[in-house]
FISEGU-909569 format. One record per residue (C-alpha): x, y, z; residue in one letter. Coordinates in Angstrom, 2 decimals, padded with zeros to 5 digits. Layout:
BEGIN
<node><u>X</u><v>Y</v><w>Z</w><res>A</res></node>
...
% end
This chain:
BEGIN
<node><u>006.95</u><v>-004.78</v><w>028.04</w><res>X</res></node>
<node><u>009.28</u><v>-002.10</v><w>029.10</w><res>X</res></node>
<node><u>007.98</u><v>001.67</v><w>029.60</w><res>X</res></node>
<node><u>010.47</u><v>004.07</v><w>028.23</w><res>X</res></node>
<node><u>010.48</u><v>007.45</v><w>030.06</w><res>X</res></node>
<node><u>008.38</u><v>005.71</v><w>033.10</w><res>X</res></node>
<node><u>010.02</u><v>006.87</v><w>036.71</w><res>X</res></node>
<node><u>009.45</u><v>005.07</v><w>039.96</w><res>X</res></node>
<node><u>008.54</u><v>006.87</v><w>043.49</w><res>X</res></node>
<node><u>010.70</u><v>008.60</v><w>045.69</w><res>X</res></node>
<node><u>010.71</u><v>006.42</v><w>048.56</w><res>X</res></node>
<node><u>010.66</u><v>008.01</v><w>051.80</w><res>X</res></node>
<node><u>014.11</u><v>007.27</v><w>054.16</w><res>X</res></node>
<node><u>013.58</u><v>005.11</v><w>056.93</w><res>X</res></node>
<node><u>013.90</u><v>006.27</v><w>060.22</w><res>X</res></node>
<node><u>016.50</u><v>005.00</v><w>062.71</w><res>X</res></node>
<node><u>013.90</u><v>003.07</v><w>064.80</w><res>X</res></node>
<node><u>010.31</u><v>001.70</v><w>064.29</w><res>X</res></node>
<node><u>007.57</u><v>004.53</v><w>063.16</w><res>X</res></node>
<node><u>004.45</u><v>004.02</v><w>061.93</w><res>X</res></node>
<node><u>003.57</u><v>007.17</v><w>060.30</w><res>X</res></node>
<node><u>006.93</u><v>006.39</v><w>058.12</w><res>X</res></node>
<node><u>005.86</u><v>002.95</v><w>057.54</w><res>X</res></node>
<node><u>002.30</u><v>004.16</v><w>056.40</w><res>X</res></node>
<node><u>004.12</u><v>006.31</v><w>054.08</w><res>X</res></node>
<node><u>006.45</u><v>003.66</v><w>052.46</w><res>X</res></node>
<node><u>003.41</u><v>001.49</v><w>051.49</w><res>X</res></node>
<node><u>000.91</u><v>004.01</v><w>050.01</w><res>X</res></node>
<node><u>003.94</u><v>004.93</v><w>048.02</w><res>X</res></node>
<node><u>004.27</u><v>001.50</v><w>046.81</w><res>X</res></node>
<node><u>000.38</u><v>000.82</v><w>046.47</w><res>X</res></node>
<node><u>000.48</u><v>003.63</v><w>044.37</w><res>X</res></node>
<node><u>003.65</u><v>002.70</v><w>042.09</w><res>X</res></node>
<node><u>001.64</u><v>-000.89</v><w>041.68</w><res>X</res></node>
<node><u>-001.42</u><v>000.60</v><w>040.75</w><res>X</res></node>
<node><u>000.55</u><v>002.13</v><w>038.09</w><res>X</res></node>
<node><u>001.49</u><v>-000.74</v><w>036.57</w><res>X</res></node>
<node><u>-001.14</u><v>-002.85</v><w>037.27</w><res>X</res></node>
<node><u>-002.95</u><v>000.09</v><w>034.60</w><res>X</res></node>
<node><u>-003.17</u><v>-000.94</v><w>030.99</w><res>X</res></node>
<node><u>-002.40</u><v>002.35</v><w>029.33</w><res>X</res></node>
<node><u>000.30</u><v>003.86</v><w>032.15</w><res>X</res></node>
<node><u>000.11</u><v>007.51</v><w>031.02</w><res>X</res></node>
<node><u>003.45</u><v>008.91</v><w>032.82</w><res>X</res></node>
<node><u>005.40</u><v>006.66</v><w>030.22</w><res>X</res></node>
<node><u>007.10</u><v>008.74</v><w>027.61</w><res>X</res></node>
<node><u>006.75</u><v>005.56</v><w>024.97</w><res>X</res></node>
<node><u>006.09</u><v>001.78</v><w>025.24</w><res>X</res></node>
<node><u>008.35</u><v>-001.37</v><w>023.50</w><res>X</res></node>
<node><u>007.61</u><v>-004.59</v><w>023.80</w><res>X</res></node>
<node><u>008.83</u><v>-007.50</v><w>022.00</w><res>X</res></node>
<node><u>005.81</u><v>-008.97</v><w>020.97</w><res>X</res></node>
<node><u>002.11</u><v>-007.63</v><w>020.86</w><res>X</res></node>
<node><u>-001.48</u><v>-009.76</v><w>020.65</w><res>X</res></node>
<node><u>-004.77</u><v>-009.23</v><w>020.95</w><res>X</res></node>
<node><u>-006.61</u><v>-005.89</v><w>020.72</w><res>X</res></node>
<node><u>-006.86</u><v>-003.75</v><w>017.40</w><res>X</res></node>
<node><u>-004.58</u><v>-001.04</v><w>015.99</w><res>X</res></node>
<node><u>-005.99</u><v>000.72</v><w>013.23</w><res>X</res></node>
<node><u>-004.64</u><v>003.66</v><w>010.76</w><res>X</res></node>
<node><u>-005.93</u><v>005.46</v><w>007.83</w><res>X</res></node>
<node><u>-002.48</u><v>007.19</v><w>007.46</w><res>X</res></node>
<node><u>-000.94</u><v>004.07</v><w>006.03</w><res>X</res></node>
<node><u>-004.31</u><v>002.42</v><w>005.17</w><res>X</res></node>
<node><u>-005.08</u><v>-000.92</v><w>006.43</w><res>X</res></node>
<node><u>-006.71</u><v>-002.64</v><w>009.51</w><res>X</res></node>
<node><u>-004.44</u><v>-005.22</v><w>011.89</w><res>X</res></node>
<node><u>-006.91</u><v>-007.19</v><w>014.38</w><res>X</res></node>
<node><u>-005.34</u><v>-009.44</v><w>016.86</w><res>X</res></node>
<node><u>-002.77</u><v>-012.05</v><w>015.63</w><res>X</res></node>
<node><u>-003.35</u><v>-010.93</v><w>012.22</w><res>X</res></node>
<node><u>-005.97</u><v>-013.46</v><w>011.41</w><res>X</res></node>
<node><u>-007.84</u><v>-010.03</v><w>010.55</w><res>X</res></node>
<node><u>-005.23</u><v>-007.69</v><w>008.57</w><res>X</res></node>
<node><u>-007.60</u><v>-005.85</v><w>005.71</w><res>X</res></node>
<node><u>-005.29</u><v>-004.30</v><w>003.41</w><res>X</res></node>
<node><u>-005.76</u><v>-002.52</v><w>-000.43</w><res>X</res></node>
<node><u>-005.77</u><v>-004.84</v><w>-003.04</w><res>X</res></node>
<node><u>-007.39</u><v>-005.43</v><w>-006.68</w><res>X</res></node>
<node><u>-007.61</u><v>-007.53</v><w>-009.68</w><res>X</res></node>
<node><u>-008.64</u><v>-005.97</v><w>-012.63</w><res>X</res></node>
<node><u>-008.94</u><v>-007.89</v><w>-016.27</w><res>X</res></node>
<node><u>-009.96</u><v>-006.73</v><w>-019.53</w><res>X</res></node>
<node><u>-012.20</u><v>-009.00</v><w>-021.73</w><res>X</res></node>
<node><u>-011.68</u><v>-007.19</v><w>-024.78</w><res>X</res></node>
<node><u>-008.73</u><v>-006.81</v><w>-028.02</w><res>X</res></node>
<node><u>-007.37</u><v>-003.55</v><w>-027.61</w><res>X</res></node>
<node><u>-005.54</u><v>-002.54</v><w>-030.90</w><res>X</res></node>
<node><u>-002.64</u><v>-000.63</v><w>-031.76</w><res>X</res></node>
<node><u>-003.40</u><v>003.26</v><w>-033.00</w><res>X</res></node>
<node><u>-000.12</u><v>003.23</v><w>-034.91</w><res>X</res></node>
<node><u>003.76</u><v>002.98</v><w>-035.00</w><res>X</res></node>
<node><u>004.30</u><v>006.64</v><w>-033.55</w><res>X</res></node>
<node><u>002.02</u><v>006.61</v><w>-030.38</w><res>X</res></node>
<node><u>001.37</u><v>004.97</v><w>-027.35</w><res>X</res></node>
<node><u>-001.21</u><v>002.91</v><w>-026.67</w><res>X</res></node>
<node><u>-002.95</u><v>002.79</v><w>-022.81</w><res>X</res></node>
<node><u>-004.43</u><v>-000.16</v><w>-021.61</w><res>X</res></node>
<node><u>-007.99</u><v>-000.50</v><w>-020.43</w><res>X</res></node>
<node><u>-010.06</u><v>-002.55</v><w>-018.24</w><res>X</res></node>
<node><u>-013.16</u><v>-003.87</v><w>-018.58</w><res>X</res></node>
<node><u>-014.09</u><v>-005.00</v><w>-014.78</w><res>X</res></node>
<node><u>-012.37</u><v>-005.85</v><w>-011.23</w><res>X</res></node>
<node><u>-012.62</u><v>-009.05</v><w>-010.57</w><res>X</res></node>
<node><u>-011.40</u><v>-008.54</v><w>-006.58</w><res>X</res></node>
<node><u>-011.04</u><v>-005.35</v><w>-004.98</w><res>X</res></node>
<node><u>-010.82</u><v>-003.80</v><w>-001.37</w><res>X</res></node>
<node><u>-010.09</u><v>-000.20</v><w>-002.37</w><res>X</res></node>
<node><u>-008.15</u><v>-000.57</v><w>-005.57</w><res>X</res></node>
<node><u>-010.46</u><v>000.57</v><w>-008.68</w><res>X</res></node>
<node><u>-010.00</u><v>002.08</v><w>-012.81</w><res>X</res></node>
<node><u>-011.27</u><v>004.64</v><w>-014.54</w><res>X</res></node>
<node><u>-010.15</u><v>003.57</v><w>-018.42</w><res>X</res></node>
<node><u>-006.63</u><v>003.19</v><w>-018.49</w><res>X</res></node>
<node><u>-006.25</u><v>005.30</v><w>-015.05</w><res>X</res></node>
<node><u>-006.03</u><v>002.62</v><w>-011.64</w><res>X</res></node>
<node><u>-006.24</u><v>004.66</v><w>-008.55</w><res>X</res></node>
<node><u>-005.46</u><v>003.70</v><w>-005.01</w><res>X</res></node>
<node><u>-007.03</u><v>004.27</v><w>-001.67</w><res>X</res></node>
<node><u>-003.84</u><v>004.84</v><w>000.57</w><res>X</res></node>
<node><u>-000.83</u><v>006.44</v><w>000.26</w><res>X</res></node>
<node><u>002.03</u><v>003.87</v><w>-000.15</w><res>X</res></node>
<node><u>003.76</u><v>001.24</v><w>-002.51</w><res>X</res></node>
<node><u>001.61</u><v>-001.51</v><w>-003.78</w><res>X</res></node>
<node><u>003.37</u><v>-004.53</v><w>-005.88</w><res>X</res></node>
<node><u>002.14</u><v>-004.55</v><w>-009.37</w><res>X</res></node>
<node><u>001.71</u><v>-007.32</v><w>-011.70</w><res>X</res></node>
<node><u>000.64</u><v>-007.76</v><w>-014.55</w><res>X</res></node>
<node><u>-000.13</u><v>-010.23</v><w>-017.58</w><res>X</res></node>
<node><u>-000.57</u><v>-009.61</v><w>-021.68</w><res>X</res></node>
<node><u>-001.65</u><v>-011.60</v><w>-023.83</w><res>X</res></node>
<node><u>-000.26</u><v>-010.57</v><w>-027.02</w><res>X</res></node>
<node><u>-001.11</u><v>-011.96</v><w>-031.10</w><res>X</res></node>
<node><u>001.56</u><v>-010.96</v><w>-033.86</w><res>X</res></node>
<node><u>-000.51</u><v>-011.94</v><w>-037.51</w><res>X</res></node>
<node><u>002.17</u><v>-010.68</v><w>-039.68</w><res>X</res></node>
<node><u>004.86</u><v>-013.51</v><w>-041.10</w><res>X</res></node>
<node><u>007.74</u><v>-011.75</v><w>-038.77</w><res>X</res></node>
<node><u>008.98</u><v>-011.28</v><w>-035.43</w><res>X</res></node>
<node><u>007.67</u><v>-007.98</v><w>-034.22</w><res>X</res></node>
<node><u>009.19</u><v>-005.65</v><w>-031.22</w><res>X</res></node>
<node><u>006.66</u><v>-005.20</v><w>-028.74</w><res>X</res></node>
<node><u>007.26</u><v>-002.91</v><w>-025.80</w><res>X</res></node>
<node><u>005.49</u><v>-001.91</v><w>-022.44</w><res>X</res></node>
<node><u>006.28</u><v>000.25</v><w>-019.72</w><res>X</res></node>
<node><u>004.19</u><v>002.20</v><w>-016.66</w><res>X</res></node>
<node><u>003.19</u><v>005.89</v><w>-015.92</w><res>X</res></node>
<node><u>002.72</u><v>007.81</v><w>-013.04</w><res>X</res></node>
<node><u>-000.28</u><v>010.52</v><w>-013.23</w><res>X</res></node>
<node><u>000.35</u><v>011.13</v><w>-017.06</w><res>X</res></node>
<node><u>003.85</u><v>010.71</v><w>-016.86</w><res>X</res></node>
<node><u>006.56</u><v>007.77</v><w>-018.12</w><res>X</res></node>
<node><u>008.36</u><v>006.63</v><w>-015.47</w><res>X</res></node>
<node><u>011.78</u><v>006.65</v><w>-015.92</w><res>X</res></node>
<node><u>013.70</u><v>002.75</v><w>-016.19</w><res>X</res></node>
<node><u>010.31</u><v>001.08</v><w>-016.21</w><res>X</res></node>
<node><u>010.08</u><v>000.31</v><w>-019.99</w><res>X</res></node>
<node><u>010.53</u><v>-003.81</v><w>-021.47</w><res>X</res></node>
<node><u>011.11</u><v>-005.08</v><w>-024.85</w><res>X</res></node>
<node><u>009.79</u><v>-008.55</v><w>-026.10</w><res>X</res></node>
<node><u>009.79</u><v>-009.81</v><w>-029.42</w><res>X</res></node>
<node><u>006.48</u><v>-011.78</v><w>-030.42</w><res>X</res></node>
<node><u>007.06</u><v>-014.54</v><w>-032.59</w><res>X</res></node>
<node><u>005.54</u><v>-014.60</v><w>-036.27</w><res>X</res></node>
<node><u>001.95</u><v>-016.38</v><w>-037.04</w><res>X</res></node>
<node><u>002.51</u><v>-020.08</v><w>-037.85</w><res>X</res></node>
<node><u>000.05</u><v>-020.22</v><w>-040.50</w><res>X</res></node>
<node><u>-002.33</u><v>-017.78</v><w>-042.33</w><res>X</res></node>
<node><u>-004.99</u><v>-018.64</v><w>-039.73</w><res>X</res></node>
<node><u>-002.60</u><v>-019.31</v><w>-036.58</w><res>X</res></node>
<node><u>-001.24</u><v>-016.45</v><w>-035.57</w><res>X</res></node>
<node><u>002.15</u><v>-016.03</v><w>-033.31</w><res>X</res></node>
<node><u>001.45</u><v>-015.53</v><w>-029.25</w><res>X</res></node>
<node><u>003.51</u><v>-014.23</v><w>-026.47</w><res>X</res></node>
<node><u>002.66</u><v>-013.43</v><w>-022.71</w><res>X</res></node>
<node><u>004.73</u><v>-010.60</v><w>-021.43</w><res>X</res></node>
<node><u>004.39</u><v>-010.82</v><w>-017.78</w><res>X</res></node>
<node><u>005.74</u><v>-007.53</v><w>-015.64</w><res>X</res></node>
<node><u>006.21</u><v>-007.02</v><w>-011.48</w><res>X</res></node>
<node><u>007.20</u><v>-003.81</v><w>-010.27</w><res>X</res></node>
<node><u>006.60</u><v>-001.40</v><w>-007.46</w><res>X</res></node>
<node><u>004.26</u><v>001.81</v><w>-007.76</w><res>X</res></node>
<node><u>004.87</u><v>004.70</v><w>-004.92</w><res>X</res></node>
<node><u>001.32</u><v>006.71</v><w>-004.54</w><res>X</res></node>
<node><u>001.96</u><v>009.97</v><w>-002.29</w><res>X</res></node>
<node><u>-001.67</u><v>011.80</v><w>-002.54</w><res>X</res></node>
<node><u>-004.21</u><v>008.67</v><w>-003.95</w><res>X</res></node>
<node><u>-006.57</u><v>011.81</v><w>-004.78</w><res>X</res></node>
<node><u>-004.37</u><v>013.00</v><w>-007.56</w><res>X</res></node>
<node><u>-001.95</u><v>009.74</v><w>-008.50</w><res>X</res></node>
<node><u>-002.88</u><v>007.28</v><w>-010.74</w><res>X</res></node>
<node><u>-001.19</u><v>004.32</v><w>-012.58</w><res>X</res></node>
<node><u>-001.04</u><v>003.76</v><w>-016.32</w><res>X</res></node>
<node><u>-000.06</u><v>000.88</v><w>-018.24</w><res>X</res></node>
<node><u>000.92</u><v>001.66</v><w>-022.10</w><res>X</res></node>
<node><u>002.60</u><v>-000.11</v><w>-024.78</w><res>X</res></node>
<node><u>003.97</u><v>000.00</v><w>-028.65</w><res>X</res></node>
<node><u>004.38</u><v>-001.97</v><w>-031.49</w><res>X</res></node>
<node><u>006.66</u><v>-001.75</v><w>-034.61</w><res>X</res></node>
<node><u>003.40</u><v>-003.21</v><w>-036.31</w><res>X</res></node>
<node><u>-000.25</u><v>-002.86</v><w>-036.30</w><res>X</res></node>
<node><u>-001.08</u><v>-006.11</v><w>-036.34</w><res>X</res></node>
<node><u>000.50</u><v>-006.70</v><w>-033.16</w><res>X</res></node>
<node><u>-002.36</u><v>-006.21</v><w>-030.34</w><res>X</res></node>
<node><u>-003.55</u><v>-007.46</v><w>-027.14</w><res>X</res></node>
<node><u>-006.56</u><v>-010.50</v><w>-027.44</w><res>X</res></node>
<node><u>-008.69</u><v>-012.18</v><w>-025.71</w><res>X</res></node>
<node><u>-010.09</u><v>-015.55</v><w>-026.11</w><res>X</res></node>
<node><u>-013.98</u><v>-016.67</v><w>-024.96</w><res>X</res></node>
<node><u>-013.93</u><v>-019.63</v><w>-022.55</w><res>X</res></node>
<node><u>-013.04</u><v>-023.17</v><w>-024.80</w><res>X</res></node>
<node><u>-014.78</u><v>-026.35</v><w>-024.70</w><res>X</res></node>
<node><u>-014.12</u><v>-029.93</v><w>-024.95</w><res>X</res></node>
<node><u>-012.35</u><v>-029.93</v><w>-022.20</w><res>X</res></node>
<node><u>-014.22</u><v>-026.38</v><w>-020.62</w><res>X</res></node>
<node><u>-011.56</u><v>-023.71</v><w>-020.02</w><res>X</res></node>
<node><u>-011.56</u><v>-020.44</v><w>-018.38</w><res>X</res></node>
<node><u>-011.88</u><v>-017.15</v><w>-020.92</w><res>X</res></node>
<node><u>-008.03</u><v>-015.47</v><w>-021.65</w><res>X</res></node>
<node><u>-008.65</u><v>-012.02</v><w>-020.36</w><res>X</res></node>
<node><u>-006.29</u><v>-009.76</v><w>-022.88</w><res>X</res></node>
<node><u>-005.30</u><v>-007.76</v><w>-019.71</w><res>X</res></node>
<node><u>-004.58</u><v>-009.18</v><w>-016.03</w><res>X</res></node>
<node><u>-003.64</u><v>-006.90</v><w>-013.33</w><res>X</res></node>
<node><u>-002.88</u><v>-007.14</v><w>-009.69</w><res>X</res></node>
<node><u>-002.36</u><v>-004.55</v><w>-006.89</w><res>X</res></node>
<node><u>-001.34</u><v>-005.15</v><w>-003.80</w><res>X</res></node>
<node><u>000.02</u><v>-002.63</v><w>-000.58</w><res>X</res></node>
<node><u>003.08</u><v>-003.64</v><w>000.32</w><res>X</res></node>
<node><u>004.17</u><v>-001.07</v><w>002.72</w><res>X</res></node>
<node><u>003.59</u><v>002.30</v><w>004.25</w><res>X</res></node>
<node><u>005.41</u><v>006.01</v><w>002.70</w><res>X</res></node>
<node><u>008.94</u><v>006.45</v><w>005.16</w><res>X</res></node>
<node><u>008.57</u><v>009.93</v><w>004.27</w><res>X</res></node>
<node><u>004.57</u><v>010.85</v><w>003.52</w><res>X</res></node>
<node><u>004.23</u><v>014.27</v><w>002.98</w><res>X</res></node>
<node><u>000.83</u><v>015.39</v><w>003.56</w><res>X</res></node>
<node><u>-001.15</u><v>016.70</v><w>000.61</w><res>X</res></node>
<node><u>-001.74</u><v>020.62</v><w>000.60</w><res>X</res></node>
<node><u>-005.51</u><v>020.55</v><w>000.65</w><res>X</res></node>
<node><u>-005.41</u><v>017.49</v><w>003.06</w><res>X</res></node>
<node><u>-005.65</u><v>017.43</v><w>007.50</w><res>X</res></node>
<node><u>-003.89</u><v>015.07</v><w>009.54</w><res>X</res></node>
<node><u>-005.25</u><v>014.39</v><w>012.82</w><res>X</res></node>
<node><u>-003.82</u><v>012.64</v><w>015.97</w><res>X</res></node>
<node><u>-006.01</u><v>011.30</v><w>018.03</w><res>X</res></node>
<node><u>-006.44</u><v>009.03</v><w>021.14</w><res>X</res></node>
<node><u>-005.14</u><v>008.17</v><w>024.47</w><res>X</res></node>
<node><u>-000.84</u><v>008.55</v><w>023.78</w><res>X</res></node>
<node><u>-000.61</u><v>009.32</v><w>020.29</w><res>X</res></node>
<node><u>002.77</u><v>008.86</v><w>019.35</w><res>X</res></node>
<node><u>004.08</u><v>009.66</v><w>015.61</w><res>X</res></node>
<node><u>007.77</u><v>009.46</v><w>015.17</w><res>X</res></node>
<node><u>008.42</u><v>007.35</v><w>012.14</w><res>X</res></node>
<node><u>009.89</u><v>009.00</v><w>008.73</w><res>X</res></node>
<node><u>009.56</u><v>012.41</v><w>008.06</w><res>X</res></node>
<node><u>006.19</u><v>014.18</v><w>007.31</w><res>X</res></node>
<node><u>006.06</u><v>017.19</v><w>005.37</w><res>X</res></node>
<node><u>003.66</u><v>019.82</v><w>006.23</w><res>X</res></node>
<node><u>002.63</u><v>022.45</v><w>003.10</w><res>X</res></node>
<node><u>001.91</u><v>026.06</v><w>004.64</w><res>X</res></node>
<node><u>-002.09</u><v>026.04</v><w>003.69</w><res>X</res></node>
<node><u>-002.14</u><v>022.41</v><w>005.04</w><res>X</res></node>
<node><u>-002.72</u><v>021.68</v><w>009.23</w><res>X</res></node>
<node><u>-001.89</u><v>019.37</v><w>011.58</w><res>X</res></node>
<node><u>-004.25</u><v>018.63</v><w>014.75</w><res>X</res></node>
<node><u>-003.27</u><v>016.80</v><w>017.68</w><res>X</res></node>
<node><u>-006.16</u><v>015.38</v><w>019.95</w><res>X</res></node>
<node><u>-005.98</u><v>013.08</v><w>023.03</w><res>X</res></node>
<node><u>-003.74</u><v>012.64</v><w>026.06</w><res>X</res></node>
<node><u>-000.51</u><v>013.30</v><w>025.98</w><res>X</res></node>
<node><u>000.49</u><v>013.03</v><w>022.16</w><res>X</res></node>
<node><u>003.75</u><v>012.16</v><w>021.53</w><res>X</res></node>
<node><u>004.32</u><v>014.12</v><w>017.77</w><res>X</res></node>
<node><u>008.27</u><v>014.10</v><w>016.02</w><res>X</res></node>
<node><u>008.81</u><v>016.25</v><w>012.94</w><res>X</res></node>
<node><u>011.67</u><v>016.59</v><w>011.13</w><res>X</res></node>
% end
């Protein structure tokens, strides 16, 4: 591990001949150089780098997530949320929002009706399954697309074209199935919306009870998944929020962070090491 910014002694000059005093000098300014080292947080160093860390724990609710040791412990957001009902169109001239109806796994990740909110700032990788019936005798267009806090998000919207009903009592299916990634700044205010349209109102989403002979699992209408993916490069901090630094050698230095004027930032600890831009 190399310590950026750390300095050695100034080592006194040796005399011409033999002298104790000089010699007792020499070697308390080495025991105490050692001793520095020998430490296992060195604060004169400026920064650390090292090209490989184990053991210990780093933890940050900046970013969100836990890393423990080799990463046999990393705890980040994630959640699985289904719906277990039909959800019908309300016509050819509006959108319709998917719902949920539980969360099957979640660690932070939760809904409220169509809205999914997050715990952490950052992107999460969203997926997502639809299990869509067409009972008219045509091909219908079918479209879904996300939104961010109320709004469409530009670029993000998909056309498929569900295949007409094979019979009067077997109806047409198709299973769009969408991945994309979803930036959350301020998870107190974002959410994430999923809505869709259909030329036809026959066209909805269904879901099918568990079969039998052989047994089969139930066909939630609606799968989701969320997962974090990364930290914000840039995360602004929200106007009515605090971040606080705090610890032995703080040191903040990635991206940019963005400070609002009624919004503070608090440094705590030794020597913080804090770059704004």
């Amino acid at each position: 591990m190399a310590l950026v910014g750390f300095r050695a002694p100034a080592l006194p000059l040796p005399p011409n001949d033999y002298n104790r005093q000089q010699f007792d000098e020499l070697v308390r300014a080495l025991r105490v150089y050692f001793n520095l080292i020998d430490s296992l947080t060195p604060q004169q160093a400026q920064s650390y780098r090292a090209d490989e860390f184990f053991g210990g724990v780093c933890r940050g609710d900046l970013y969100g997530g836990t890393i423990a040791g080799f990463g046999s412990g990393i705890n980040l957001p994630f959640g699985i949320l289904i719906s277990n009902q039909d959800q019908s169109s309300a016509g050819t001239t509006v959108e319709n929002l998917i719902t949920y109806s539980s969360v099957e796994e979640s660690n932070g990740v939760t809904f409220e009706g169509s809205k999914i909110r997050f715990p952490n700032a950052g992107y999460y990788l969203i997926t997502f399954t639809l299990q869509v019936t067409n009972q008219t005798n045509a091909i219908k267009e079918f479209e879904v697309w996300l939104k961010d806090t109320g709004t469409n998000i530009d670029s993000s919207n998909t056309r498929f074209d569900i295949p007409a009903r094979k019979s009067v009592s077997i109806w047409g299916h198709a299973v769009p199935a969408i991945t994309s990634i979803f930036a959350i700044h301020d998870p107190e205010t974002e959410y994430l919306e999923v809505a869709w349209w259909s030329e036809s109102t026959d066209v909805y989403l269904e879901n099918y009870a568990a079969g039998t002979s052989p047994t089969r699992p139930a066909i939630p209408s609606v799968i989701l998944t969320a997962n974090f993916i990364s930290a914000m490069t840039n995360f602004p901090i929200p106007a009515t929020r605090r971040l606080v630094l705090a610890g032995a050698a703080p040191s903040l230095i990635r991206g940019t962070v963005g400070i609002p004027p009624v919004a503070s930032l608090g440094l705590t600890g030794a020597a913080p090491t804090v770059t704004i831009a």
